[in-house]
N, C-alpha and C positions, 0 to 999 in steps of 0.2 A: 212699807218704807220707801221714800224717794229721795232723790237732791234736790234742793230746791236752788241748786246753783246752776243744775244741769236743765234745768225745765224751765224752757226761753221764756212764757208766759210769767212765771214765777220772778222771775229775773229780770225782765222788765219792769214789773212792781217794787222790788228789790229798787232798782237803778232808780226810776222816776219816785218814789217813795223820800230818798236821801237825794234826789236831783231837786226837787221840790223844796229842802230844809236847806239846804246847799244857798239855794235863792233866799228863802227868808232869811236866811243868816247874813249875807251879804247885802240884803234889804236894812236888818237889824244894827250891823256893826258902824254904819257910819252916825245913827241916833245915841248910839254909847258912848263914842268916842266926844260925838256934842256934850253929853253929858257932863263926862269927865274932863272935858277942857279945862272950867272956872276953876276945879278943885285941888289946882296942882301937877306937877309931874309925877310924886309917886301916883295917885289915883287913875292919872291919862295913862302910867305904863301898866298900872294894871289892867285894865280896860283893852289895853293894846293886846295882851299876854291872851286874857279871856279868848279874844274875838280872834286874833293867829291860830289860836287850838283850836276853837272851832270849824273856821271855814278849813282846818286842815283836815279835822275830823270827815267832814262831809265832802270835801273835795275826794280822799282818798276811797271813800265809800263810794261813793256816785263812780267813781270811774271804776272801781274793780267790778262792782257790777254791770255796771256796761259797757266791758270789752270781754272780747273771747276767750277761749281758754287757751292759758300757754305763760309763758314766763312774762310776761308785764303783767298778764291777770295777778299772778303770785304774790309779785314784786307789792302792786298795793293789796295786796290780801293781807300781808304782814303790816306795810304800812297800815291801812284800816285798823287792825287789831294794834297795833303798838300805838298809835294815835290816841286811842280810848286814855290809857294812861297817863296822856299830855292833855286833856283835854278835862280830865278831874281833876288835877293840880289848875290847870290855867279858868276850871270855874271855882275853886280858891282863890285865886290871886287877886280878884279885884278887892273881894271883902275883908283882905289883909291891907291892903295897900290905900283902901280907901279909908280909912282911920287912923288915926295918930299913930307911930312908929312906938313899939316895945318888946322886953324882950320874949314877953310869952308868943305876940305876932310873930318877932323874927324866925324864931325855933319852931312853932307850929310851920310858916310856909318853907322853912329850909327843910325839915321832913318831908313834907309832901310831895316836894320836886324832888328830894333824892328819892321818894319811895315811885313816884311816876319816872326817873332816868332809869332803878333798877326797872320797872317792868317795862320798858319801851326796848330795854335794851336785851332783854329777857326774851321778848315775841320777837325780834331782828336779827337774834343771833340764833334760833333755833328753828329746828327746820319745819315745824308741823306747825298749823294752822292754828285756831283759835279752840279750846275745849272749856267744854263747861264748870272746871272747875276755875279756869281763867276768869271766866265771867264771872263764877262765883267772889273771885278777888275785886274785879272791878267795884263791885258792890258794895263789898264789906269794904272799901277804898273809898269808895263814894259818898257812904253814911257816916264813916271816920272823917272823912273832911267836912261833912253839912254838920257833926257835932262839933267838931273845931271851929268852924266858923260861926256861929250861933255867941259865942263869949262877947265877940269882936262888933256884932252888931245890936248892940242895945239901943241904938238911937232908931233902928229901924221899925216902923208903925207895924201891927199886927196883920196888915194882910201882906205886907213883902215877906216876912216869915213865912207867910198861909204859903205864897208862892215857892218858897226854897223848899216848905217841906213837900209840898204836894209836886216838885218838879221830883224830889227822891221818891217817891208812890208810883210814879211813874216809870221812872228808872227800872225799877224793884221790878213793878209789874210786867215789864217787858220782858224780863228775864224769863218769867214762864214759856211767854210765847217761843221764847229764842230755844227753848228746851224741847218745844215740844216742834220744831221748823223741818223734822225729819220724816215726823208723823200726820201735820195738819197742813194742809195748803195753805199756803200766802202765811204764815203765822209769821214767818220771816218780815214778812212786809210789816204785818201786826208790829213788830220786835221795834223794826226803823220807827214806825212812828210813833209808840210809844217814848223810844228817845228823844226823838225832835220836841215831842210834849213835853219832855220834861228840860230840855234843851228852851223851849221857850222861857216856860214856867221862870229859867232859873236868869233869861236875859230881866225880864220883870223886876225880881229880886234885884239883880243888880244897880236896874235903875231905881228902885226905891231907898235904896241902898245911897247911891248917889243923890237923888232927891236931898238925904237928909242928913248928908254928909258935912263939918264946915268944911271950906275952904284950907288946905295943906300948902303947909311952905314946903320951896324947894329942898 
């Protein structure tokens, strides 16, 4: 058994792993936002909501693992982990927002964000770190909204689907690694980048998503 938060080698894989997705993401979110310009303002604000949760996601990763240990490492320890919860609501938000406004859309993404405010606010307020059965919620969080969102996108061609579901395969699979980050070198790092893969996978969907969206009035 080891840390692989305390094992500098480890932890720079950790840090440059989510430093890496951090960049693509910030590479990614100004081609979404072109996207979703033509389509409206609810579509551009979902697009917006996506792409805030993201870079916050990897903003708050990348930095807790690449600083020392001590109360600011902490401070984004919990931010990271409460992040996750803003960041599977806000990869909902666009596929709500980028289709005609109803009320099964409204009540599906008004669920979501309260059920990502309870758990953001859940990992912030409490003192202990991230455990496995947490992860295990992110997931079973993450598959609840890729089936929720799936009703919403019928206009979208067969492989932007291939993309959303194979970004959750991904998701899913990294959990392993995350499980086993005490026992196996670098699995941690494994873990990040399995996110990020499924993290691309799911900018893909979106913009196919937009591709085939009409055009929303204000």
């Amino acid at each position: 058994m080891f840390d692989p938060i305390t094992d500098t080698k480890q932890e720079v894989a950790n840090a440059s792993s989510h430093g890496l997705a951090l960049l693509a993401a910030c590479l990614a979110t100004p081609k979404l936002l072109a996207a979703a310009l033509p389509l409206g303002v609810r579509a551009h604000q979902g697009v917006m909501v996506f792409a805030a949760t993201m870079l916050l996601l990897y903003s708050a990763s990348t930095l807790y693992h690449a600083l020392p240990s001590g109360r600011v490492k902490q401070f984004f320890l919990k931010l990271d982990h409460a992040a996750i919860y803003l960041f599977i609501a806000g990869s909902y938000t666009p596929f709500a927002l980028s289709q005609p406004s109803s009320l099964q859309s409204v009540i599906a993404l008004s669920l979501v964000w309260a059920a990502a405010a309870a758990g953001f606010l859940m990992k912030t307020l409490t003192r202990h770190g991230s455990t496995l059965w947490s992860t295990g919620l992110y997931v079973a969080m993450g598959w609840l909204v890729l089936l929720a969102a799936l009703p919403l996108i019928k206009p979208m061609p067969p492989l932007g689907t291939a993309w959303l579901v194979i970004g959750g395969v991904a998701y899913t699979l990294g959990v392993v690694f995350y499980a086993l980050d005490a026992t196996v070198r670098y699995a941690h790092a494994v873990w990040h980048a399995c996110v990020a893969t499924g993290t691309t996978c799911h900018v893909f969907a979106v913009l196919s998503v937009l591709d085939q969206a009409a055009p929303l009035r204000h």
